[in-house]
PQR file of N, CA, C, O and H, with PARSE charges and radii, in Angstrom:
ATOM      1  N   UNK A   1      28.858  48.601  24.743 -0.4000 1.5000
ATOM      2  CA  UNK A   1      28.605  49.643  23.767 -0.0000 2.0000
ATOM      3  C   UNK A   1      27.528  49.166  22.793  0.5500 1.7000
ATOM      4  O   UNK A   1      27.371  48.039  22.321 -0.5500 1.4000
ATOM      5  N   UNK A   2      26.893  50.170  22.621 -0.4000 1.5000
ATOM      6  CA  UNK A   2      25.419  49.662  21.798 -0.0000 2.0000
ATOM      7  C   UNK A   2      25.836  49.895  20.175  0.5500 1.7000
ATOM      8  O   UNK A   2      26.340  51.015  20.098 -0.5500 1.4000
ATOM      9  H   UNK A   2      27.020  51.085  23.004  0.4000 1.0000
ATOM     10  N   UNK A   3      25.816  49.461  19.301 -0.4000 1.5000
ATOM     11  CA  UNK A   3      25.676  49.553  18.344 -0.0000 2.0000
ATOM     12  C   UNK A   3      24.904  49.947  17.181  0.5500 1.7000
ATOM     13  O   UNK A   3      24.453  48.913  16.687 -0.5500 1.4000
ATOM     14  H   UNK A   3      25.407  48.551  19.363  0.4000 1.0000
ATOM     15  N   UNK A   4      24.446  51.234  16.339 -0.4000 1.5000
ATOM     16  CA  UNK A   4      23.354  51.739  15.828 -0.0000 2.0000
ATOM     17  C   UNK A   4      23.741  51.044  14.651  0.5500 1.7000
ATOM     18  O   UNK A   4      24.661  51.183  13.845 -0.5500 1.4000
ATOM     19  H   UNK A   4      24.812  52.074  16.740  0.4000 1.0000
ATOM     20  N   UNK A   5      22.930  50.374  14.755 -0.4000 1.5000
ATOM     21  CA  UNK A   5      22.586  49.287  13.386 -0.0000 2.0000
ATOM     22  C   UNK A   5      21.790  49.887  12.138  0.5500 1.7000
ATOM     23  O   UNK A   5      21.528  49.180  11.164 -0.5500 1.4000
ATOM     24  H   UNK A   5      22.183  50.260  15.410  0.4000 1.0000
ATOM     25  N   UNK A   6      21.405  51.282  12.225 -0.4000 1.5000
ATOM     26  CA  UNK A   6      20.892  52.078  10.675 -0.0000 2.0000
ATOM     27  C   UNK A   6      22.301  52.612  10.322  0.5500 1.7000
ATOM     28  O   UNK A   6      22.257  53.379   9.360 -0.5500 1.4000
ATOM     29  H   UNK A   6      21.618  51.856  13.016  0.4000 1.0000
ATOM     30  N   UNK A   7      23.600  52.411  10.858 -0.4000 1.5000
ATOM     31  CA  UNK A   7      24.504  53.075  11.099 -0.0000 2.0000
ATOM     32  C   UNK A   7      26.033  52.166  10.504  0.5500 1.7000
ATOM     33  O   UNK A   7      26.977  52.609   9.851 -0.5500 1.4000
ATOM     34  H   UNK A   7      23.636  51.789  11.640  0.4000 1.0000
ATOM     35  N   UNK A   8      25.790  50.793  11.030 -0.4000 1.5000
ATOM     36  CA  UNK A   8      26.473  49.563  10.984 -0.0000 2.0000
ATOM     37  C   UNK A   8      25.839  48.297  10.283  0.5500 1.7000
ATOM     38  O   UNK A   8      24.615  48.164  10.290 -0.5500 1.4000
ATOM     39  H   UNK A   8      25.023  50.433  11.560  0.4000 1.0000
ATOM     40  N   UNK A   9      26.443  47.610   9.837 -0.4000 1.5000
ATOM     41  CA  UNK A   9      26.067  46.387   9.272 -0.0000 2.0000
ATOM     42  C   UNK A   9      27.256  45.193   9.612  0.5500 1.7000
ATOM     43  O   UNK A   9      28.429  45.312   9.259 -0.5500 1.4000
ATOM     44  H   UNK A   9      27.438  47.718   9.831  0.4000 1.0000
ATOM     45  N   UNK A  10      26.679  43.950  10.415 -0.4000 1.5000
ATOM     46  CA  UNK A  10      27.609  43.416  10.857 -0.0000 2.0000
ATOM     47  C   UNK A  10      27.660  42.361   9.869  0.5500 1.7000
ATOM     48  O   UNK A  10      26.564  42.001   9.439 -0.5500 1.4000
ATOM     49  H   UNK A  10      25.726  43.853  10.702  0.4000 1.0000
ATOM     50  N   UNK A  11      28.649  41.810   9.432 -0.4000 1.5000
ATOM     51  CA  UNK A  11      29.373  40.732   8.198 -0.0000 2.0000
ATOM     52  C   UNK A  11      29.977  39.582   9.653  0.5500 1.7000
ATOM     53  O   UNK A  11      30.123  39.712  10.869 -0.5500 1.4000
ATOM     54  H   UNK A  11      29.539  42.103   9.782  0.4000 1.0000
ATOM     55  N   UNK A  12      30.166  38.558   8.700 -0.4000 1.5000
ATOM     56  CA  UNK A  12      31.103  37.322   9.047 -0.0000 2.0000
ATOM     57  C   UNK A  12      31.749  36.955   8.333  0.5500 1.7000
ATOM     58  O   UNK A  12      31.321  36.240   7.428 -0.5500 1.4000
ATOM     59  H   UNK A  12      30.047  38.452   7.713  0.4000 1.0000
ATOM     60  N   UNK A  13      33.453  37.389   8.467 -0.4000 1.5000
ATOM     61  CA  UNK A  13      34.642  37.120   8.188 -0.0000 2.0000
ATOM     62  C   UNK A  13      35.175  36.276   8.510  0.5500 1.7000
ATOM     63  O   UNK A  13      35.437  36.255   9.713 -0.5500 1.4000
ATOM     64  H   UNK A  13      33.800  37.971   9.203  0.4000 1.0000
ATOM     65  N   UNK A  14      35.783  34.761   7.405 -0.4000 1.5000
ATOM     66  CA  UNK A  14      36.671  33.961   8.159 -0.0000 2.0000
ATOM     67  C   UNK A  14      37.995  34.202   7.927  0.5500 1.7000
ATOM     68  O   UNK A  14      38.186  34.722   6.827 -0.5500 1.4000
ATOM     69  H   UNK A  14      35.571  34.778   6.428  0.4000 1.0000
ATOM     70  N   UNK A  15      38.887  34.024   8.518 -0.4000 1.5000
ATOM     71  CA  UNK A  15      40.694  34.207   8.038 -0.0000 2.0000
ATOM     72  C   UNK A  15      41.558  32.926   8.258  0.5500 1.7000
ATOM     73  O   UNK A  15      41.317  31.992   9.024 -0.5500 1.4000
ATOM     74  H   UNK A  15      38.733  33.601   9.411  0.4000 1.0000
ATOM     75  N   UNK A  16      42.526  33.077   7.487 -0.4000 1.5000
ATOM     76  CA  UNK A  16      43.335  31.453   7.761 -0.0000 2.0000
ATOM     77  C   UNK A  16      44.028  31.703   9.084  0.5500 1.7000
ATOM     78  O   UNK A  16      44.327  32.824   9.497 -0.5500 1.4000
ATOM     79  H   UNK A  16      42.721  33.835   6.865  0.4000 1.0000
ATOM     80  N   UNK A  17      44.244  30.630   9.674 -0.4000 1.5000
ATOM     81  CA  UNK A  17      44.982  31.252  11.528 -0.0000 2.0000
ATOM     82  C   UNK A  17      45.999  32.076  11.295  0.5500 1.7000
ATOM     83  O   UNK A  17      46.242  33.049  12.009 -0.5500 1.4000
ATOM     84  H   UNK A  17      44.002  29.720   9.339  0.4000 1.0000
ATOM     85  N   UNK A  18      46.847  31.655  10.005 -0.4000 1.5000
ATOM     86  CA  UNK A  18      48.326  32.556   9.971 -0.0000 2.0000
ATOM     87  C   UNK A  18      47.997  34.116   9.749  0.5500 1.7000
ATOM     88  O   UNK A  18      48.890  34.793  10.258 -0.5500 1.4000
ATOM     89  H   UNK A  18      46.650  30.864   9.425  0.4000 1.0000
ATOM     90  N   UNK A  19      47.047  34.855   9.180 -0.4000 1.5000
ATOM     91  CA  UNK A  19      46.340  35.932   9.339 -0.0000 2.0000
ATOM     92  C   UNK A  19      45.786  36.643  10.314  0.5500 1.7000
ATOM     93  O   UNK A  19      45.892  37.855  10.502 -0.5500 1.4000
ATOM     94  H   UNK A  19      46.321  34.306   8.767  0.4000 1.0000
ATOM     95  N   UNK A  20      44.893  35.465  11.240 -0.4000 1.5000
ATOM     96  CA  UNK A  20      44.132  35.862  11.968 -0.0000 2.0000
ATOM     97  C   UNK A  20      45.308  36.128  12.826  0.5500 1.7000
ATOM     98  O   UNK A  20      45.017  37.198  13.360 -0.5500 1.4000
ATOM     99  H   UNK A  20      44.807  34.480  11.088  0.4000 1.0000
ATOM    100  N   UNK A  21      46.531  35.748  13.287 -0.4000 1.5000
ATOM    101  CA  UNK A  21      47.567  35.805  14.309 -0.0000 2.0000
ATOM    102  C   UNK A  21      48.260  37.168  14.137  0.5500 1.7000
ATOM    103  O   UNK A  21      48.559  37.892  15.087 -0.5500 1.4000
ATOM    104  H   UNK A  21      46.768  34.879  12.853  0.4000 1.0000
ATOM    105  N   UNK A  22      48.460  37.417  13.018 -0.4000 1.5000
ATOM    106  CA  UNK A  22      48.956  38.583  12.137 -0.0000 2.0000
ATOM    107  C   UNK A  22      47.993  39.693  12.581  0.5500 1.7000
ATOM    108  O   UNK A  22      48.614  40.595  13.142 -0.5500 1.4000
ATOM    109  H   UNK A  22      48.217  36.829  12.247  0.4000 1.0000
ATOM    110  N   UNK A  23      46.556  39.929  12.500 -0.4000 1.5000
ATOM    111  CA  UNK A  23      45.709  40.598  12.576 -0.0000 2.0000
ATOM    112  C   UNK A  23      45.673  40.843  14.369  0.5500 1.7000
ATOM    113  O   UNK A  23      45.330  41.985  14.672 -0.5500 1.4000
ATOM    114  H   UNK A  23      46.051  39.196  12.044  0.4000 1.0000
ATOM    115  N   UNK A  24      45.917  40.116  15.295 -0.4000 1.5000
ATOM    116  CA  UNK A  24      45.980  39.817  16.584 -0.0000 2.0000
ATOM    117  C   UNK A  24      47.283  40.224  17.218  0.5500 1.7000
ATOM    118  O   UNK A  24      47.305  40.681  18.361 -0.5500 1.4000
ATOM    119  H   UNK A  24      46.196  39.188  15.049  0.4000 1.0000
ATOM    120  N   UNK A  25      48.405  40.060  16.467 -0.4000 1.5000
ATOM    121  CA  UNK A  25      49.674  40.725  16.658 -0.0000 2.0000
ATOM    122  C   UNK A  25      49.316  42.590  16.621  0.5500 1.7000
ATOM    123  O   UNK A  25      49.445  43.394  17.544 -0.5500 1.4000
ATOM    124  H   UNK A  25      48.387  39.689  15.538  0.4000 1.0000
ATOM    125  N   UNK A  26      48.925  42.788  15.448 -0.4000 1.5000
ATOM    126  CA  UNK A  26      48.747  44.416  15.501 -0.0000 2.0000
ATOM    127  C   UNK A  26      47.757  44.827  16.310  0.5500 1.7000
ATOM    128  O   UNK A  26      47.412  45.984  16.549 -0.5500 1.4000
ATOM    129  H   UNK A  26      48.820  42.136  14.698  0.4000 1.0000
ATOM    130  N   UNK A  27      47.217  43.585  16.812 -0.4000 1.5000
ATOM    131  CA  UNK A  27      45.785  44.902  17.539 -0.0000 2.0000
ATOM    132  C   UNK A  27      46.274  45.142  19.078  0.5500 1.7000
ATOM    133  O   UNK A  27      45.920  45.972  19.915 -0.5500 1.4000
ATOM    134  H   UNK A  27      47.497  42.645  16.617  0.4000 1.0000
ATOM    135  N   UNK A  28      47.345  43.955  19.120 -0.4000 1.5000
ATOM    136  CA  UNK A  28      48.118  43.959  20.860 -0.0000 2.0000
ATOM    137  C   UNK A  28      49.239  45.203  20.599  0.5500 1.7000
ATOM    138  O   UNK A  28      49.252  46.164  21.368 -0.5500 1.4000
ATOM    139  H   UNK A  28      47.632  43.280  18.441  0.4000 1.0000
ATOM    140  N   UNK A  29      50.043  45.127  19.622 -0.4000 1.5000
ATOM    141  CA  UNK A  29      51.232  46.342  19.470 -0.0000 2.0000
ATOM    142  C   UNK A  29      50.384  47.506  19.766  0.5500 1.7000
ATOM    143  O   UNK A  29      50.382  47.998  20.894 -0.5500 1.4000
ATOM    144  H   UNK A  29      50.032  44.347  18.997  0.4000 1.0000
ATOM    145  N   UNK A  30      49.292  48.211  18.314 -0.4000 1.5000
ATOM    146  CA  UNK A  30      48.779  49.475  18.292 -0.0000 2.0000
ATOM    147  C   UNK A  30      47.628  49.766  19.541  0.5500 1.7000
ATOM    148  O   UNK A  30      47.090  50.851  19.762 -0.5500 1.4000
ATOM    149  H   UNK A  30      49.294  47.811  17.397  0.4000 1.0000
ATOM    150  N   UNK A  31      47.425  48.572  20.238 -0.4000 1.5000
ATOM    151  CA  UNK A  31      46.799  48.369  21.440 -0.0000 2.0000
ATOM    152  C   UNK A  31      45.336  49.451  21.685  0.5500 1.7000
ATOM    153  O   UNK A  31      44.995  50.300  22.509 -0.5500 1.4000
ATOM    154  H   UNK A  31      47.863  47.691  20.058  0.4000 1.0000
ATOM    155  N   UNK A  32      44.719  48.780  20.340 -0.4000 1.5000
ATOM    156  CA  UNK A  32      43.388  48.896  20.049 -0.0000 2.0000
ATOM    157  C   UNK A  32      42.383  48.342  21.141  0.5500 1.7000
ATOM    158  O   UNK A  32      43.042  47.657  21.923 -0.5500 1.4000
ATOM    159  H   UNK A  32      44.996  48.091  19.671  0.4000 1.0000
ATOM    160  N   UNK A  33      41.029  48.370  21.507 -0.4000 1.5000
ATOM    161  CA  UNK A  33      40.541  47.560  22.457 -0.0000 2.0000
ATOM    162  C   UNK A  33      39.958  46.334  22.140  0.5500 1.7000
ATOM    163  O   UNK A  33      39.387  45.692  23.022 -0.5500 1.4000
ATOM    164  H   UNK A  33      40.493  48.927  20.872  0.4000 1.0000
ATOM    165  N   UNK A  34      40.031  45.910  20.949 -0.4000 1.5000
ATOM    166  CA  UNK A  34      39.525  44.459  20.978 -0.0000 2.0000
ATOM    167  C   UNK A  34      39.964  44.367  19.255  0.5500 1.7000
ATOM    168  O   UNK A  34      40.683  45.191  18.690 -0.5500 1.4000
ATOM    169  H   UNK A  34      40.495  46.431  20.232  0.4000 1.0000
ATOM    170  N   UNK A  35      39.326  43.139  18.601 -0.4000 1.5000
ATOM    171  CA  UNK A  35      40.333  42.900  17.575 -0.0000 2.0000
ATOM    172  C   UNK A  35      39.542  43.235  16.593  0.5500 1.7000
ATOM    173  O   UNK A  35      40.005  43.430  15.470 -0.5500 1.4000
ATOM    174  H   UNK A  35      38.741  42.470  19.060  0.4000 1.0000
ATOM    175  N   UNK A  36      37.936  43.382  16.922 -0.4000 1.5000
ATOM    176  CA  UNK A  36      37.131  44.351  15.634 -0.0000 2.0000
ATOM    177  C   UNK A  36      37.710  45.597  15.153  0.5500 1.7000
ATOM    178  O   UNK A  36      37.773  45.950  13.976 -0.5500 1.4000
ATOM    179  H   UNK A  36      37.560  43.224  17.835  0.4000 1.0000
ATOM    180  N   UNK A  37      38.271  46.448  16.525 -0.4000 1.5000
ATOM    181  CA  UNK A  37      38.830  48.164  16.084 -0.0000 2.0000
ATOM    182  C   UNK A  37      39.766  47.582  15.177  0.5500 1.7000
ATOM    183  O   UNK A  37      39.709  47.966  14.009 -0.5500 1.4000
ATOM    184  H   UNK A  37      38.221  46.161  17.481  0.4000 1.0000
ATOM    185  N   UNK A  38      40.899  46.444  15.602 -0.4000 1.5000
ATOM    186  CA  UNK A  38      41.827  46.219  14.994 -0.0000 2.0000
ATOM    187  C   UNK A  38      42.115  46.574  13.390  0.5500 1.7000
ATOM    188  O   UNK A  38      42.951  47.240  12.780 -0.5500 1.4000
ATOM    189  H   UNK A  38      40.945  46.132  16.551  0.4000 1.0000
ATOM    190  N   UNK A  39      40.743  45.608  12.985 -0.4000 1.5000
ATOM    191  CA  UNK A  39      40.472  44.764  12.042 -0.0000 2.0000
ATOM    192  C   UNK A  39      39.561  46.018  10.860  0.5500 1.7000
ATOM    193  O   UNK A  39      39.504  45.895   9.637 -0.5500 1.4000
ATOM    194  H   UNK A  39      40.064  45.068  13.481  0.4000 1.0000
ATOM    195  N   UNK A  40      39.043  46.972  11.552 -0.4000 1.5000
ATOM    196  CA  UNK A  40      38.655  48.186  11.109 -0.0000 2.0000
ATOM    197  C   UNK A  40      39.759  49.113  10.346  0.5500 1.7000
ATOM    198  O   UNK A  40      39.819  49.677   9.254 -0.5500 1.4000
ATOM    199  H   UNK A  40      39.090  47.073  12.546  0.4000 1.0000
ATOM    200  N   UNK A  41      40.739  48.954  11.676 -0.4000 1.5000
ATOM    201  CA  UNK A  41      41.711  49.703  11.138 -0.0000 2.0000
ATOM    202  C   UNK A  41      42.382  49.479   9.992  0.5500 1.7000
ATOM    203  O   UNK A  41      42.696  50.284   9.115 -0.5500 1.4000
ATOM    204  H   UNK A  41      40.690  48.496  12.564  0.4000 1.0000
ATOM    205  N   UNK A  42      42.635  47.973  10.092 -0.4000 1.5000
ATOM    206  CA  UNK A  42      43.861  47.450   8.687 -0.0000 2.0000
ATOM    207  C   UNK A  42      42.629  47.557   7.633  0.5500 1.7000
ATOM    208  O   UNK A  42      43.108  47.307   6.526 -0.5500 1.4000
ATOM    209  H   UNK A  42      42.381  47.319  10.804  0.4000 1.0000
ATOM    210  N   UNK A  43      41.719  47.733   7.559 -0.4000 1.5000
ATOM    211  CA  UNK A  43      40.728  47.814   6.144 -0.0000 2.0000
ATOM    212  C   UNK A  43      40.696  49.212   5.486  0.5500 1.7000
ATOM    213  O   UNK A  43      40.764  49.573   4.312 -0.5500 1.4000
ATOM    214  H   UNK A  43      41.330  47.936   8.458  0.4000 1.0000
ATOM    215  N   UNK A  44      40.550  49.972   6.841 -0.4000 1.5000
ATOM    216  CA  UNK A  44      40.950  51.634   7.020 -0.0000 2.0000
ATOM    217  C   UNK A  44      42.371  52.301   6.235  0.5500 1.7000
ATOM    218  O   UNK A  44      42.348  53.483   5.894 -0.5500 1.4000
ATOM    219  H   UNK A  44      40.496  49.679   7.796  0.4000 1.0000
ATOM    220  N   UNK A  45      43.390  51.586   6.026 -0.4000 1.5000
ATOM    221  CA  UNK A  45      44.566  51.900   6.075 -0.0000 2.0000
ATOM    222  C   UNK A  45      44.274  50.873   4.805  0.5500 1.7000
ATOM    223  O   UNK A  45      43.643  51.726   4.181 -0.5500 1.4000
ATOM    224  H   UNK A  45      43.409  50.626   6.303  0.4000 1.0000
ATOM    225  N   UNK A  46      44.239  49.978   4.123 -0.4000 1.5000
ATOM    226  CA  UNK A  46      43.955  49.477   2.800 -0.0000 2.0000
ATOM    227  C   UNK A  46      43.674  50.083   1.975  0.5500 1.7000
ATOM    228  O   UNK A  46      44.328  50.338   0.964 -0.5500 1.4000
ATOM    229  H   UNK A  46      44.752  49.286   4.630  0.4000 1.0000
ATOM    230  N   UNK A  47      42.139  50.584   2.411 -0.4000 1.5000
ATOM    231  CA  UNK A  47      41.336  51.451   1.271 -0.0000 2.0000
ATOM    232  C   UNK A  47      42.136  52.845   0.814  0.5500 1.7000
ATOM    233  O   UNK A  47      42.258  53.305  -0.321 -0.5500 1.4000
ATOM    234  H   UNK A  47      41.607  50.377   3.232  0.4000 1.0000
ATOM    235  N   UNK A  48      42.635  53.359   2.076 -0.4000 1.5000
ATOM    236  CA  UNK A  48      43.682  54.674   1.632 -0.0000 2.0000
ATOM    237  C   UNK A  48      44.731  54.139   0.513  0.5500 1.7000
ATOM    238  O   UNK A  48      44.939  54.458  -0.658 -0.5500 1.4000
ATOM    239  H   UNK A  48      42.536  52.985   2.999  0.4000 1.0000
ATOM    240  N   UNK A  49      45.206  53.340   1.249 -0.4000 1.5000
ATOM    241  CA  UNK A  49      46.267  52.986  -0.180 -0.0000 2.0000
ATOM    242  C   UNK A  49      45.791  52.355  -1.313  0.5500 1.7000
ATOM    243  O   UNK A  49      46.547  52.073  -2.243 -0.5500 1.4000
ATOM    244  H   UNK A  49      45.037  53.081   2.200  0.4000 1.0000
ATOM    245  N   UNK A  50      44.660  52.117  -1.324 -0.4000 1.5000
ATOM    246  CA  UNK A  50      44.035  51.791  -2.757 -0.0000 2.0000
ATOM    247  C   UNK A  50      43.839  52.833  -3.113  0.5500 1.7000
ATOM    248  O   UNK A  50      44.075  52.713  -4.315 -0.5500 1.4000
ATOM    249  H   UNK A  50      44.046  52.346  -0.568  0.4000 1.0000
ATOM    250  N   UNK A  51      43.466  54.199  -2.902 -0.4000 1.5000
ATOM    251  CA  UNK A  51      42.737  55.391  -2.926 -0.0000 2.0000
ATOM    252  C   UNK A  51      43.897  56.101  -3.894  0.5500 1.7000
ATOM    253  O   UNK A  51      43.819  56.584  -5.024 -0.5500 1.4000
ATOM    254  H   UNK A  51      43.274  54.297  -1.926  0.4000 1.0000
ATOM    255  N   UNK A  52      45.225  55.926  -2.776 -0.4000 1.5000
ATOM    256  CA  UNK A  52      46.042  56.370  -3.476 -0.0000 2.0000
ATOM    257  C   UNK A  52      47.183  56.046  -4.727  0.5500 1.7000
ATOM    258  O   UNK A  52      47.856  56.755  -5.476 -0.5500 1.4000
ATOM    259  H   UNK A  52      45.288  55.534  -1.858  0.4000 1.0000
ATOM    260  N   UNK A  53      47.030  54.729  -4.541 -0.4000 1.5000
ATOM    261  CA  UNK A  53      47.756  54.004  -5.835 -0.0000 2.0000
ATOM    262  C   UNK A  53      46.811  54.276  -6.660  0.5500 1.7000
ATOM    263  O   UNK A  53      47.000  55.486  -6.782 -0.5500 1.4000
ATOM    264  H   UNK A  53      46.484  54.153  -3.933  0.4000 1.0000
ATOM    265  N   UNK A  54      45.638  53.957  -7.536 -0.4000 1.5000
ATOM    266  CA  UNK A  54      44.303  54.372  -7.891 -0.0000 2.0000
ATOM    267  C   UNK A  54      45.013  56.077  -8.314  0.5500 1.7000
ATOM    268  O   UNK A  54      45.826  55.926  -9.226 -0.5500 1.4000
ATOM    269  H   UNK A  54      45.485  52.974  -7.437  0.4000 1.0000
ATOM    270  N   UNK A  55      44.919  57.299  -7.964 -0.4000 1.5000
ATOM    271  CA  UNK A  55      45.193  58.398  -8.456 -0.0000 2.0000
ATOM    272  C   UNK A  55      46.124  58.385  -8.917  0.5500 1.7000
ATOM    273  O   UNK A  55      46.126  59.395  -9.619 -0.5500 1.4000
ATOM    274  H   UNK A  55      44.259  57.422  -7.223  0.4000 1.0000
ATOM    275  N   UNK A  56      47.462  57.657  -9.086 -0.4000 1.5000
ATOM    276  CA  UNK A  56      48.775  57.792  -9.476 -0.0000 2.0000
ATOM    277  C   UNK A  56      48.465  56.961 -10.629  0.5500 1.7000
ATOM    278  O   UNK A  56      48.842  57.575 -11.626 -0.5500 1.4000
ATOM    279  H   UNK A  56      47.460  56.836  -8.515  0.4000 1.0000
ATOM    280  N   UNK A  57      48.106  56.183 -10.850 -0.4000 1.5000
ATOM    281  CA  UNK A  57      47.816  55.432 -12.407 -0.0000 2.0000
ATOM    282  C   UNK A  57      47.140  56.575 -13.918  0.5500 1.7000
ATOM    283  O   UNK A  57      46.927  56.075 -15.022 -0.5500 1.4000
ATOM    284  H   UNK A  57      47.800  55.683 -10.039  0.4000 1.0000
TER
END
């Protein structure tokens, strides 16, 4: 899959292993295709709940 890079910006993330295992556990359960979607997702699902704790204050 090609990637449109006016579109994307790729970063380098390190994690401690006990994370990275954690992060690798959910991407095998919700059985994402590799551990970037994964890793999209749990940031995806963060920001909402920042979004929404954030309006309730």
């Amino acid at each position: 899959m090609t990637v449109d890079k006016s579109k994307n910006k790729q970063v380098l993330v390190t994690f401690p292993l006990e994370q990275l295992e954690e992060i690798e556990d959910y991407w095998h359960e919700k059985r994402y295709n590799n551990r970037n979607e994964a890793i999209r997702a749990l940031i995806q699902e963060g920001l909402k709940h920042t979004k929404k704790t954030d309006k309730s204050k």
